[in-house]
TISE-247070 format. One record per residue (C-alpha): residue in three letters; y, x, z; residue number from 0. Coordinates in steps of 0.05 Angstrom, whole numbers, m for minus. Layout:
<pts>
@type=ala, py=Y, px=X, pz=Z, seq=NUM
...
</pts>
This chain:
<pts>
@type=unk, py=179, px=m218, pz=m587, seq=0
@type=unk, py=180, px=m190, pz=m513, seq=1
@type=unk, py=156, px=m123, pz=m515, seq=2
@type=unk, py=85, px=m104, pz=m473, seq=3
@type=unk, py=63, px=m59, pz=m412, seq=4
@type=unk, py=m12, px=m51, pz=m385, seq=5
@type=unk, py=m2, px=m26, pz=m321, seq=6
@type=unk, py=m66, px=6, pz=m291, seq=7
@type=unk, py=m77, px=m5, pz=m212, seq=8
@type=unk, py=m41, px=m59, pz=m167, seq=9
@type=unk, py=m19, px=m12, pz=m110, seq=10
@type=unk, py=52, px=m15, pz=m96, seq=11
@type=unk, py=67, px=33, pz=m146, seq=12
@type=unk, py=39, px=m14, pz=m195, seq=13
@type=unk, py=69, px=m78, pz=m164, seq=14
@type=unk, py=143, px=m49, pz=m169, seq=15
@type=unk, py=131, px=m27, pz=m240, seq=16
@type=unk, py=110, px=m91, pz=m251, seq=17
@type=unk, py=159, px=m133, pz=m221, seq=18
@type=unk, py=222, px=m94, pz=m247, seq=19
@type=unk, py=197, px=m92, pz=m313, seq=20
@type=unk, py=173, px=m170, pz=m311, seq=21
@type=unk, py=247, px=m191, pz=m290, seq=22
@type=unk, py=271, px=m144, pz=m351, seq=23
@type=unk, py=236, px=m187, pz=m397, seq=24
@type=unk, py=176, px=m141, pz=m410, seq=25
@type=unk, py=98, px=m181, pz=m414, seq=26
@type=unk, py=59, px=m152, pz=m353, seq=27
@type=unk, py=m19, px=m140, pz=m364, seq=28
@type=unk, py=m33, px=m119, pz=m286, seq=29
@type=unk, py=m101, px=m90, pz=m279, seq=30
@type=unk, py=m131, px=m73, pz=m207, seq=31
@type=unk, py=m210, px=m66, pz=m192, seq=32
@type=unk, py=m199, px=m95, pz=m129, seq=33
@type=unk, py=m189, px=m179, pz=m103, seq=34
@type=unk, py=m130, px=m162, pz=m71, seq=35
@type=unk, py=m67, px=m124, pz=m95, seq=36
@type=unk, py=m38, px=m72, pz=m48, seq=37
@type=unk, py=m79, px=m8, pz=m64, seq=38
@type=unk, py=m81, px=35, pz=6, seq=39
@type=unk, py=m36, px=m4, pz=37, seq=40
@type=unk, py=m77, px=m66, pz=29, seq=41
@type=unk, py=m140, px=m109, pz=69, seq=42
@type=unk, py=m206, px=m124, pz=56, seq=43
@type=unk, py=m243, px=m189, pz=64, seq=44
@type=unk, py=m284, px=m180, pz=120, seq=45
@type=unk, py=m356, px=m211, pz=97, seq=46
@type=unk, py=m375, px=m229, pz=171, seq=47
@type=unk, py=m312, px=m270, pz=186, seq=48
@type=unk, py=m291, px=m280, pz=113, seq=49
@type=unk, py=m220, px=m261, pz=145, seq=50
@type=unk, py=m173, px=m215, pz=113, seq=51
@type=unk, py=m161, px=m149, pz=154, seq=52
@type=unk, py=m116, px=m91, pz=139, seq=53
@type=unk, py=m154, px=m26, pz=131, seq=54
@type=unk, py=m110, px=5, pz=162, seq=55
@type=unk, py=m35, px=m14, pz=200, seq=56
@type=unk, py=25, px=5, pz=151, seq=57
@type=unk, py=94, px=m5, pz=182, seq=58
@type=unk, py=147, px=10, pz=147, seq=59
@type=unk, py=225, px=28, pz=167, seq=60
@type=unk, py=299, px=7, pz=153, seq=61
@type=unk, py=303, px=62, pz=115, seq=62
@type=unk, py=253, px=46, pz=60, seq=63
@type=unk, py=304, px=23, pz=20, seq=64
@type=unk, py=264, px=8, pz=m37, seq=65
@type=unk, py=205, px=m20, pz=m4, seq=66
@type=unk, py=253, px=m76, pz=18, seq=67
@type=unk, py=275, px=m97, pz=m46, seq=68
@type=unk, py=215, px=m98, pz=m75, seq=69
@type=unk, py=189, px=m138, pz=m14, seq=70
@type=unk, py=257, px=m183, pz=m22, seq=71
@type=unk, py=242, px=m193, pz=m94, seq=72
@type=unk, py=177, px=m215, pz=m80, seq=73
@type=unk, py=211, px=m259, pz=m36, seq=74
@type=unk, py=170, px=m240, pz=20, seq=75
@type=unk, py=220, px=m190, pz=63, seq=76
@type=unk, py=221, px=m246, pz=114, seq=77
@type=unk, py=144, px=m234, pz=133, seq=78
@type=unk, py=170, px=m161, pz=170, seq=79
@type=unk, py=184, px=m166, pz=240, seq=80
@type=unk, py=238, px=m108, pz=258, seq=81
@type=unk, py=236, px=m77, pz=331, seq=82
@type=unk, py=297, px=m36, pz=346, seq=83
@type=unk, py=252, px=2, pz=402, seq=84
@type=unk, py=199, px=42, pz=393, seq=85
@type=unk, py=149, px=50, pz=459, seq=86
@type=unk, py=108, px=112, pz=470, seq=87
@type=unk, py=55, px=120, pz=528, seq=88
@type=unk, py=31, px=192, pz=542, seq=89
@type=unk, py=m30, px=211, pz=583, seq=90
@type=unk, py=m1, px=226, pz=664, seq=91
@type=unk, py=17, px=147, pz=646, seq=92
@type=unk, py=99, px=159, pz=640, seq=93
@type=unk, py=126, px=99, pz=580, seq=94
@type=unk, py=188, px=113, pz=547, seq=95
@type=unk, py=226, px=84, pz=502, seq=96
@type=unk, py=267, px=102, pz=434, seq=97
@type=unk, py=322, px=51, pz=429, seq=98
@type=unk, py=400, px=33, pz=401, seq=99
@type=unk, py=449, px=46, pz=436, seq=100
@type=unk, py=524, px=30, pz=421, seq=101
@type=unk, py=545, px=100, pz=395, seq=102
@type=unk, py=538, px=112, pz=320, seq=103
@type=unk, py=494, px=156, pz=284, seq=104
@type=unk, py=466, px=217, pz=303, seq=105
@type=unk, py=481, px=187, pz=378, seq=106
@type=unk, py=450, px=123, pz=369, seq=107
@type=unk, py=395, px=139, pz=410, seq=108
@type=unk, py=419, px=186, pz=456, seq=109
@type=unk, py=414, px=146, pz=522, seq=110
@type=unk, py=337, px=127, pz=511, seq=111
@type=unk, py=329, px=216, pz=484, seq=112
@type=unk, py=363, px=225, pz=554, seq=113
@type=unk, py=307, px=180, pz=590, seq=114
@type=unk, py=240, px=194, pz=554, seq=115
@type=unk, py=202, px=201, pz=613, seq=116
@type=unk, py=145, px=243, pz=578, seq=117
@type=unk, py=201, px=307, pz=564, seq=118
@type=unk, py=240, px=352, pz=613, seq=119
@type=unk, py=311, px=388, pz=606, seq=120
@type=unk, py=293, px=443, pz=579, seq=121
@type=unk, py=247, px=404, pz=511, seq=122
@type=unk, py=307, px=354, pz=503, seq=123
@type=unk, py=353, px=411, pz=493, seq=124
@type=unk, py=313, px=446, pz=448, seq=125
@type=unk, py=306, px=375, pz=407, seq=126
@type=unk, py=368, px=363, pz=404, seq=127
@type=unk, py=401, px=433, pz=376, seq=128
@type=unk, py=339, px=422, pz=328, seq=129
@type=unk, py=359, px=352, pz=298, seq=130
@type=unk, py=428, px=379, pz=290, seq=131
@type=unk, py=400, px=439, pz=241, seq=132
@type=unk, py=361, px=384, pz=198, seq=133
@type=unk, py=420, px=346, pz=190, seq=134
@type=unk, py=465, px=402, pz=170, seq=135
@type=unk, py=405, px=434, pz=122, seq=136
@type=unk, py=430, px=448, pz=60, seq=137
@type=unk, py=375, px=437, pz=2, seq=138
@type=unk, py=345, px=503, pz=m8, seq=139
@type=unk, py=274, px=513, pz=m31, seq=140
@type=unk, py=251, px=564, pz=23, seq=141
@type=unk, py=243, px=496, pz=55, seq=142
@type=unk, py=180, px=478, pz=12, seq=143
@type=unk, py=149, px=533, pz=22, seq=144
@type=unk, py=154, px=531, pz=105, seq=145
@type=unk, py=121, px=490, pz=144, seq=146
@type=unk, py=142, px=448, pz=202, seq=147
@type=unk, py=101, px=485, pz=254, seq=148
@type=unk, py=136, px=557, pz=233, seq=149
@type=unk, py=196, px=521, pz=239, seq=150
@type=unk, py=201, px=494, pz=303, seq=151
@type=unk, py=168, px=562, pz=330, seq=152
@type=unk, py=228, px=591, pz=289, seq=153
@type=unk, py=278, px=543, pz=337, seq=154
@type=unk, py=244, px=554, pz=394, seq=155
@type=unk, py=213, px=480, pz=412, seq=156
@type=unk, py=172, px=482, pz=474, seq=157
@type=unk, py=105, px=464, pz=463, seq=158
@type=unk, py=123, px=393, pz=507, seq=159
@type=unk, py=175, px=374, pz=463, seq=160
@type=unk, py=122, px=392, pz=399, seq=161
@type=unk, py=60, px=361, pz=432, seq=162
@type=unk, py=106, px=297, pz=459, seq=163
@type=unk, py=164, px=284, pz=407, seq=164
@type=unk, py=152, px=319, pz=334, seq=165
@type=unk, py=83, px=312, pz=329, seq=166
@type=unk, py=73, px=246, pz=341, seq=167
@type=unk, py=129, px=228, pz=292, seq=168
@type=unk, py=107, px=272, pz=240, seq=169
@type=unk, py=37, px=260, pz=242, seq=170
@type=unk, py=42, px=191, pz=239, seq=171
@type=unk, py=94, px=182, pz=178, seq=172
@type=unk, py=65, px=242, pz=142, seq=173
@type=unk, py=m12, px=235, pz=154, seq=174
@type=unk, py=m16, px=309, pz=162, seq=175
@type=unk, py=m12, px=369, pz=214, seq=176
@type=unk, py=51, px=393, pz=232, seq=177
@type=unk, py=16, px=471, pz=194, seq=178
@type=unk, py=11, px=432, pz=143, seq=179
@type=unk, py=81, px=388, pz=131, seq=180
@type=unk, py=130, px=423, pz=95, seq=181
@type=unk, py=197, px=433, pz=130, seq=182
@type=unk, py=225, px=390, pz=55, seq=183
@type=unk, py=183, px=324, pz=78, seq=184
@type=unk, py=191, px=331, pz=156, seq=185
@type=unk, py=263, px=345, pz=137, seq=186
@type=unk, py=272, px=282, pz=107, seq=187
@type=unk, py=234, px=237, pz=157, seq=188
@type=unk, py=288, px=254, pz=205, seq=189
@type=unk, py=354, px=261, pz=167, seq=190
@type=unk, py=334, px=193, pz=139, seq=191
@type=unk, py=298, px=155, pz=197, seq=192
@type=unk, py=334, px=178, pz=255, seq=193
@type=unk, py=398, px=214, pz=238, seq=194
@type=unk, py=438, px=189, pz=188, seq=195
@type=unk, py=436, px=110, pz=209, seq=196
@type=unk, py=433, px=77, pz=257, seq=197
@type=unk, py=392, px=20, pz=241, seq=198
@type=unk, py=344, px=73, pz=196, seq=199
@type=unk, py=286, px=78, pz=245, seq=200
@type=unk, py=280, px=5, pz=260, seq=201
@type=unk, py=204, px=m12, pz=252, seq=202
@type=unk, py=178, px=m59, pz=222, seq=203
@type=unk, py=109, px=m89, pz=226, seq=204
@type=unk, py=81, px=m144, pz=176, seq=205
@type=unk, py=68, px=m214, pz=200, seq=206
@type=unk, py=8, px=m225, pz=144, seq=207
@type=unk, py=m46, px=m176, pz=132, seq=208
@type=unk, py=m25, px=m138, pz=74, seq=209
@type=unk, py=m69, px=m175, pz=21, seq=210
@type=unk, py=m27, px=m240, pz=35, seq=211
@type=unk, py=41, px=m194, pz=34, seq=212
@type=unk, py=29, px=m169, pz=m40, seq=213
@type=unk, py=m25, px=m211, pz=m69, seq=214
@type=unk, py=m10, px=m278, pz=m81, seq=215
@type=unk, py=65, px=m259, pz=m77, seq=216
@type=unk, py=53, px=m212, pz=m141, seq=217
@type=unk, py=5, px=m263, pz=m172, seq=218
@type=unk, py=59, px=m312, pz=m170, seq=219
@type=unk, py=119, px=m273, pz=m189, seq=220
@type=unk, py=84, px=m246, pz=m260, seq=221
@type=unk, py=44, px=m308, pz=m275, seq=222
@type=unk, py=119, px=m350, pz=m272, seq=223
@type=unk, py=141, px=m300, pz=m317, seq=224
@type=unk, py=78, px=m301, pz=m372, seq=225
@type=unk, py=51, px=m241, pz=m351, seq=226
@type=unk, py=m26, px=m233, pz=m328, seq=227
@type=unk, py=m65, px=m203, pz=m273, seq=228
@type=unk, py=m136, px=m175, pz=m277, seq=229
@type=unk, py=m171, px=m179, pz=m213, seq=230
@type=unk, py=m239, px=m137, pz=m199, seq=231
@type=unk, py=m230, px=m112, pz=m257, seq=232
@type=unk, py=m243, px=m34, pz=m279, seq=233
@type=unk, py=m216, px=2, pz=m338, seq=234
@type=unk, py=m282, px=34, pz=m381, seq=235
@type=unk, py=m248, px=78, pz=m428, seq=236
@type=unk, py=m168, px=94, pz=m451, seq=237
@type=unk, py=m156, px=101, pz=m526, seq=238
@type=unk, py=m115, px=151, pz=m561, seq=239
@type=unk, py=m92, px=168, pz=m630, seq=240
@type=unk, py=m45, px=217, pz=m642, seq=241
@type=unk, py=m28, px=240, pz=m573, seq=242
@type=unk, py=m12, px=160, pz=m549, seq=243
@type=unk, py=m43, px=116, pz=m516, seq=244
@type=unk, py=m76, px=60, pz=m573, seq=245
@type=unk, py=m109, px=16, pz=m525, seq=246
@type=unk, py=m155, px=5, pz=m462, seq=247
@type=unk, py=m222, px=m20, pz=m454, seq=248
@type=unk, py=m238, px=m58, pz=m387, seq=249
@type=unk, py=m302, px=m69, pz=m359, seq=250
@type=unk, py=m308, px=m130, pz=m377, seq=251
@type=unk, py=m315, px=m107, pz=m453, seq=252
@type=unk, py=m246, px=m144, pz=m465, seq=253
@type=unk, py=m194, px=m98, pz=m501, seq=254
@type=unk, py=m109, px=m87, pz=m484, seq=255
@type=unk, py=m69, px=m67, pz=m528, seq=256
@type=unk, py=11, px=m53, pz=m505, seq=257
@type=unk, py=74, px=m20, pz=m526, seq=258
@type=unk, py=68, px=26, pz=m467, seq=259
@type=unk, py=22, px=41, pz=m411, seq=260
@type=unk, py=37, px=60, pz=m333, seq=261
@type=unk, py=m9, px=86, pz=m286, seq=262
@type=unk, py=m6, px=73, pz=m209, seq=263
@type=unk, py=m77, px=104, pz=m205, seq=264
@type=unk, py=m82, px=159, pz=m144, seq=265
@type=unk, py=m76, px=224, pz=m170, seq=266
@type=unk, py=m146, px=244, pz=m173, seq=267
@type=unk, py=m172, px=177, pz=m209, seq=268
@type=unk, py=m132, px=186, pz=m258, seq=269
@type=unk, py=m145, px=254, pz=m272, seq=270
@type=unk, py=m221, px=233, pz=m284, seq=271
@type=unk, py=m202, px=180, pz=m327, seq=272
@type=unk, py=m173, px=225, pz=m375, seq=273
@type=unk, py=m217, px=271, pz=m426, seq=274
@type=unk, py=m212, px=350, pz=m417, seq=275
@type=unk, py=m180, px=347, pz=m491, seq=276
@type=unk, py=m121, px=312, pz=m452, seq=277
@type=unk, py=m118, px=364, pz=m392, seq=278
@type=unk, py=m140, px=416, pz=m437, seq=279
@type=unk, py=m67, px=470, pz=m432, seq=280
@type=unk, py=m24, px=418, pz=m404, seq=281
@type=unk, py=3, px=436, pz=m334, seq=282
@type=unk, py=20, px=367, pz=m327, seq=283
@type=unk, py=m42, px=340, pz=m318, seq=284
@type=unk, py=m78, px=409, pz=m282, seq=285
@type=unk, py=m38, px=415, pz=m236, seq=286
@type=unk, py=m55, px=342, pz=m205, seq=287
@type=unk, py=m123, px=378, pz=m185, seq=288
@type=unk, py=m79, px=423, pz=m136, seq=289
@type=unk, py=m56, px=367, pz=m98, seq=290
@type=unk, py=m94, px=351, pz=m33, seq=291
@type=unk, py=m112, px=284, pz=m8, seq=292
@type=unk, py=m113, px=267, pz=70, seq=293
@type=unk, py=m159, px=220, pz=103, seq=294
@type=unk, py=m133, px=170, pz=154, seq=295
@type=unk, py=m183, px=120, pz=196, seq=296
@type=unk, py=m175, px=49, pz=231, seq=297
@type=unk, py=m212, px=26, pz=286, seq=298
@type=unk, py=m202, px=m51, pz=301, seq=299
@type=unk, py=m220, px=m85, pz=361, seq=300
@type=unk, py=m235, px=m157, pz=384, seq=301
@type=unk, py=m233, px=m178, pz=458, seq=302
@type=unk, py=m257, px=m237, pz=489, seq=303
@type=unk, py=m192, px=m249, pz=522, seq=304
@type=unk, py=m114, px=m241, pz=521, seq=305
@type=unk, py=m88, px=m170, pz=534, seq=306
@type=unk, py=m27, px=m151, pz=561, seq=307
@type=unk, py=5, px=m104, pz=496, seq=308
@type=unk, py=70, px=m103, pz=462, seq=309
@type=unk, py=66, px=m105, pz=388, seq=310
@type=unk, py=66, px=m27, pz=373, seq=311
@type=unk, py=41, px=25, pz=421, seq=312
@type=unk, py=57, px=100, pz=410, seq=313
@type=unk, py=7, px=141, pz=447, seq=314
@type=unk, py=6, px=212, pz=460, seq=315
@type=unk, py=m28, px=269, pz=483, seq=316
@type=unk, py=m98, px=230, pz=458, seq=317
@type=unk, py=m144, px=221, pz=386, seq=318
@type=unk, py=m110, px=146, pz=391, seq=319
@type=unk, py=m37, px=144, pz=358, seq=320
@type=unk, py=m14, px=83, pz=349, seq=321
@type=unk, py=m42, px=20, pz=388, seq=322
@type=unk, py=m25, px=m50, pz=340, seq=323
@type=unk, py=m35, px=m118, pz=378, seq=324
@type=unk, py=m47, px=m158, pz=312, seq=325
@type=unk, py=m57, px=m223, pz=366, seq=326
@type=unk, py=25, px=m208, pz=367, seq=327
@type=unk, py=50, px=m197, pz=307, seq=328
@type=unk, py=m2, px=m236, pz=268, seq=329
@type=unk, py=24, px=m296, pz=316, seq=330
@type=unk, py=m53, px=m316, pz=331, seq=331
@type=unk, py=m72, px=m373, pz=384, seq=332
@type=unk, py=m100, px=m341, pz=455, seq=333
@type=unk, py=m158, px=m375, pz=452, seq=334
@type=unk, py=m177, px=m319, pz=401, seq=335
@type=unk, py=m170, px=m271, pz=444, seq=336
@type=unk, py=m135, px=m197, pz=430, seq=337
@type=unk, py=m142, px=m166, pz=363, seq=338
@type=unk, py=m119, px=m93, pz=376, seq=339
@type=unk, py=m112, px=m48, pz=313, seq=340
@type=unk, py=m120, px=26, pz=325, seq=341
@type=unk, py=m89, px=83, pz=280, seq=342
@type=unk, py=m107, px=150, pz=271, seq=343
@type=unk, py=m75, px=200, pz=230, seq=344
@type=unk, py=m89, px=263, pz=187, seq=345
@type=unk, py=m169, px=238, pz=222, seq=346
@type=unk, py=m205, px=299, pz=189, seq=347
@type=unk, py=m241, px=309, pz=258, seq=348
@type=unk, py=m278, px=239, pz=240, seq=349
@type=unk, py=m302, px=245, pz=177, seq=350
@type=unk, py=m365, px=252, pz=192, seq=351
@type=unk, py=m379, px=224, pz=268, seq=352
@type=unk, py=m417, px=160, pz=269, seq=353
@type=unk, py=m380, px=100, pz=281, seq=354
@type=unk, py=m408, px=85, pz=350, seq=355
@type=unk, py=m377, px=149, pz=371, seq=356
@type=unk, py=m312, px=131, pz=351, seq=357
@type=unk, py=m303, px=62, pz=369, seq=358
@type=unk, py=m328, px=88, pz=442, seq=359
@type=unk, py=m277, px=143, pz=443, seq=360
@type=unk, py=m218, px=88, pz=421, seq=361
@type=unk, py=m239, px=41, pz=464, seq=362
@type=unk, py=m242, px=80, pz=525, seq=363
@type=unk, py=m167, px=109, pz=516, seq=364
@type=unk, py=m142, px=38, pz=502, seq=365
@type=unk, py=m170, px=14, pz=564, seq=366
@type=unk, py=m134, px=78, pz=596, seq=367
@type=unk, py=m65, px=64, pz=558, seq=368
@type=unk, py=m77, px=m13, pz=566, seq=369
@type=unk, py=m103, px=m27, pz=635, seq=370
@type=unk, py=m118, px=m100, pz=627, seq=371
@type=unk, py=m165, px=m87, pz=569, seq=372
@type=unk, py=m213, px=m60, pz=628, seq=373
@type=unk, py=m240, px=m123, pz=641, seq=374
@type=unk, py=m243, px=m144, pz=568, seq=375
@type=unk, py=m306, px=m144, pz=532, seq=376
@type=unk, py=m304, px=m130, pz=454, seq=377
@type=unk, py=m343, px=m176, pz=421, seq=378
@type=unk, py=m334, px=m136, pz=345, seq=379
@type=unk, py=m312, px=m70, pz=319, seq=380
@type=unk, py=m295, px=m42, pz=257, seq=381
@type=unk, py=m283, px=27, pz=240, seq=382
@type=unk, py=m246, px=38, pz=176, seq=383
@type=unk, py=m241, px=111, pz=139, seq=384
@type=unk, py=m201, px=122, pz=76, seq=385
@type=unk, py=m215, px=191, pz=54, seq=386
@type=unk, py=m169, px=194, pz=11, seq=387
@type=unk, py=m103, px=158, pz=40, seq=388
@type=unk, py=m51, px=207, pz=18, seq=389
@type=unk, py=m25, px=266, pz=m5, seq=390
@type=unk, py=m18, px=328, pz=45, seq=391
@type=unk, py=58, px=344, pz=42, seq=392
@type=unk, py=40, px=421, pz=54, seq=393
@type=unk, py=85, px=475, pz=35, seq=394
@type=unk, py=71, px=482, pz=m44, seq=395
@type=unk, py=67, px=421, pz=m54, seq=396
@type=unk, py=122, px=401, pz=m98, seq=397
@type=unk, py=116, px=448, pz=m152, seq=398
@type=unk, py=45, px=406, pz=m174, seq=399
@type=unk, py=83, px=335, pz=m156, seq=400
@type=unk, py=108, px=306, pz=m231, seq=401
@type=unk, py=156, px=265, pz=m259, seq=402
@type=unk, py=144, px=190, pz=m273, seq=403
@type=unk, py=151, px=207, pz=m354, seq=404
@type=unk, py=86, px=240, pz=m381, seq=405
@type=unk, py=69, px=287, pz=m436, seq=406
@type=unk, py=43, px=221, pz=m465, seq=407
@type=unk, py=101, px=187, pz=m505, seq=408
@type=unk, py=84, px=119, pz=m489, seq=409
@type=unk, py=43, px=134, pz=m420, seq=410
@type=unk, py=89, px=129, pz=m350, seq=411
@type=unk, py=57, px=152, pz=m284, seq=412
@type=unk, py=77, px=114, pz=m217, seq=413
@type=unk, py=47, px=137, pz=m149, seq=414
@type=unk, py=73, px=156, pz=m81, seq=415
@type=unk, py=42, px=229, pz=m108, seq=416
@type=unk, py=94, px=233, pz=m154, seq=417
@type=unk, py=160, px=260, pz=m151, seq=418
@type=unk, py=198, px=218, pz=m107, seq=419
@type=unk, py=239, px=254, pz=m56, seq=420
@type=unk, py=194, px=231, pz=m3, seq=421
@type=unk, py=134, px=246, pz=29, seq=422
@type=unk, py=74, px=204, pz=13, seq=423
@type=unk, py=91, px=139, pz=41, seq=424
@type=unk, py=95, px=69, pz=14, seq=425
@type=unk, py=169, px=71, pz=5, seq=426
@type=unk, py=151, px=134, pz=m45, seq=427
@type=unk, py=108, px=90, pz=m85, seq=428
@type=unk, py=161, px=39, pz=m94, seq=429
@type=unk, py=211, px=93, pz=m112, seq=430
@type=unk, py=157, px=116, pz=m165, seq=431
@type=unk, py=146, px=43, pz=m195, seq=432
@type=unk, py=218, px=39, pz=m200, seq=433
@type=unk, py=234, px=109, pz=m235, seq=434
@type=unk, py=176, px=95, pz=m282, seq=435
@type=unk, py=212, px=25, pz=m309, seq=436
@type=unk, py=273, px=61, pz=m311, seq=437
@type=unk, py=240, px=116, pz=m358, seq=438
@type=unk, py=213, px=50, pz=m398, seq=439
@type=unk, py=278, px=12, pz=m399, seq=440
@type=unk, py=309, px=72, pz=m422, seq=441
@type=unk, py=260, px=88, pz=m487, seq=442
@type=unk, py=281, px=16, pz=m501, seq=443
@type=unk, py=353, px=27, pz=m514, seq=444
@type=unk, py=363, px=m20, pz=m447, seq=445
@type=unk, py=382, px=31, pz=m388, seq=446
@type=unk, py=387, px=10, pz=m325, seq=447
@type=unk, py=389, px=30, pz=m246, seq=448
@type=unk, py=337, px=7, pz=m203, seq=449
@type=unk, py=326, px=52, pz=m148, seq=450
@type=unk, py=361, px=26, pz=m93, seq=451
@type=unk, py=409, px=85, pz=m49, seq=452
@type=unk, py=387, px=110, pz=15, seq=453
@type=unk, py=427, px=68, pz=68, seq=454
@type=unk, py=492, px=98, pz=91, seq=455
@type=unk, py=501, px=150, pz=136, seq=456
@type=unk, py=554, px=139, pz=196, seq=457
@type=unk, py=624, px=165, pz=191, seq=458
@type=unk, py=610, px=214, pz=245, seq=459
@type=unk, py=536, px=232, pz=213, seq=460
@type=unk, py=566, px=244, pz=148, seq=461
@type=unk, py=627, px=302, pz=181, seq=462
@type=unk, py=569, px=325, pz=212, seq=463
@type=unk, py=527, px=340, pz=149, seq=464
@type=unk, py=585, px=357, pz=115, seq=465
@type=unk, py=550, px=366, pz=57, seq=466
@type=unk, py=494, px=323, pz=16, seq=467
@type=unk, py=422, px=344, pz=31, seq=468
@type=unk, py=351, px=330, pz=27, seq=469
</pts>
């Protein structure tokens, strides 16, 4: 008889548990309180329209290695669009462009660096001799306790090159203020995404809201496989007896029992599912309460007509950060109109503003960055806030993030808030879902490799480095 996991929370965290351990013959009991799997990077069903729409845009990048197996295994990888050029606007109106080129990494993109409109001389210098210290870091942990704004003060970046180049970049794949990114996480965004390879920082943008990518996908996959998915469905209460896990009660008075249990709760839900007996002198679990979650917000926008934007806008220099044309990449028929998806990051500043305020703001800097949105009426809105999207990567940090295996023998915790070696990003919580089966696999006697390697780095990246860092 197959042995059992009840996996709590169908984020993808939970989903890559599930799916490894599914394929390595384990019975999956997925349970998720939501109707669609996906956790943060998932949609809601919009009760006006009945459509599903993405709470907020989540691209993701060559790079996230693991993200696109667990995509491929799904046997949905083919539902990403790539773009091999990334477009930024900034506010005097300049567009510039972050492309290939035909020299290999750390040159790749050297003759787009050379053009971006929105720098001078003097800020491109200063960028570059910057890049080539992050790639020749050596691991050292003075580098989680330093943030990314000492650090480039430290190098000397012009305040152009921070306000037009790092910060948007950072911001956007960290969800946090430069003050507050350790130089570990923005470290790794770069080596990773736009040193090492060149086909790293290719971005990719879903074709299906995010519901369709990992819902029925998932649902399909397990259910093939015997294993079983609770939908709007909340866990009441978690059993113990003898410092393990002896069962879980849902909310729908139904009991599960398993061999083992994995979590790919956030942090903080977790935490106040467990009884102070549990945290009670175990630095395990404390220091969870240490970690610091960052709110991000989405503003969406319908217009009455078609709109002249590419798929993926970088703006700077304004609240807006990203500008999404979901019309595009969504592949929906003009006589809809545009569908514009708006991002903004680390979005502390608004918590608390009313929505009209904000969809007001948004719109009137897309009709500056977009010009033929000007004569465009929206006929919706929808202003989306998750307070709690992810973890701040601030210097500290690490020391509170833990491993996948718990003090709880037969208890496994997956989550992009785990240790992973990245910041908090969906390619994180894959990593985690994997390293969590791995820990499972291995209790069983059955040990096997399923986190996938970083890609490559060029010939000429690698006698660069010279050395293996993080």
């Amino acid at each position: 008889m197959s042995k059992s996991v009840a996996i709590l929370g169908g984020g993808v965290a939970g989903i890559a548990a599930a799916v490894a351990l599914s394929e390595a013959g384990f019975h999956i009991e997925l349970i998720e309180k939501r109707p669609l799997l996906g956790g943060r990077a998932s949609s809601f069903v919009d009760h006006e329209t009945g459509e599903r729409l993405d709470e907020c845009q989540h691209g993701t990048m060559r790079c996230c290695t693991n993200l696109d197996d667990l995509l491929t295994r799904l046997g949905v990888a083919d539902q990403i669009d790539y773009h091999d050029a990334i477009h930024f606007l900034d506010s005097d109106g300049k567009h510039s462009v972050i492309a290939n080129c035909p020299l290999p990494a750390p040159m790749h993109t050297a003759i787009s660096f050379v053009r971006f409109r929105s720098l001078g001389l003097r800020d491109k210098i200063g960028i570059g001799h910057a890049m080539m210290a992050m790639l020749r870091s050596k691991p050292d942990p003075k580098y989680d306790a330093l943030s990314m704004a000492d650090w480039f003060a430290q190098m000397g970046q012009t305040e152009q090159a921070v306000k037009r180049f790092w910060r948007p970049i950072l911001v956007s794949a960290c969800n946090e203020e430069l003050e507050r990114i350790a130089c570990r996480h923005g470290f790794k965004i770069f080596r990773d995404g736009f040193l090492k390879n060149a086909r790293a920082f290719h971005f990719g943008i879903p074709r299906v809201p995010l519901g369709t990518l990992y819902t029925e996908p998932t649902l399909a996959f397990l259910q093939q496989r015997g294993g079983c998915v609770h939908l709007k469905t909340t866990i009441s209460a978690i059993h113990f007896d003898d410092n393990r896990i002896a069962g879980l009660t849902l909310s729908n008075g139904e009991t599960v029992t398993a061999d083992y249990y994995l979590s790919g709760l956030q942090c903080d839900v977790l935490l106040k599912m467990l009884s102070p007996e549990i945290i009670a002198n175990t630095p395990y679990w404390q220091n969870l309460g240490n970690i610091e979650l960052v709110p991000i917000c989405g503003v969406h926008l319908w217009f009455d007509r078609a709109i002249d934007c590419p798929p993926a806008l970088a703006v700077l220099d304004r609240t807006t950060e990203w500008i999404f044309n979901k019309t595009v990449t969504w592949n929906l028929p003009p006589e809809c109109g545009t569908y514009l998806s708006i991002v903004v990051s680390a979005s502390r500043q608004l918590a608390h503003r009313p929505k009209e305020e904000i969809v007001a703001e948004i719109l009137a800097e897309v009709r500056v960055c977009v010009p033929s949105a000007q004569s465009a009426n929206v006929v919706r809105s929808q202003v989306i806030r998750y307070p709690k999207a992810t973890i701040s990567p601030k210097p500290g940090v690490e020391a509170y993030r833990p491993d996948q295996r718990s003090p709880i023998p037969n208890f496994f915790v997956a989550g992009e808030w785990t240790q992973t070696g990245w910041p908090s990003t969906m390619e994180g919580a894959a990593r985690s879902g994997y390293r969590a089966a791995e820990y499972i696999l291995q209790d069983e006697g059955k040990p096997k490799s399923l986190v996938v390697p970083d890609l490559p780095p060029s010939r000429l990246a690698a006698f660069l480095d010279g050395h293996r860092g993080q």
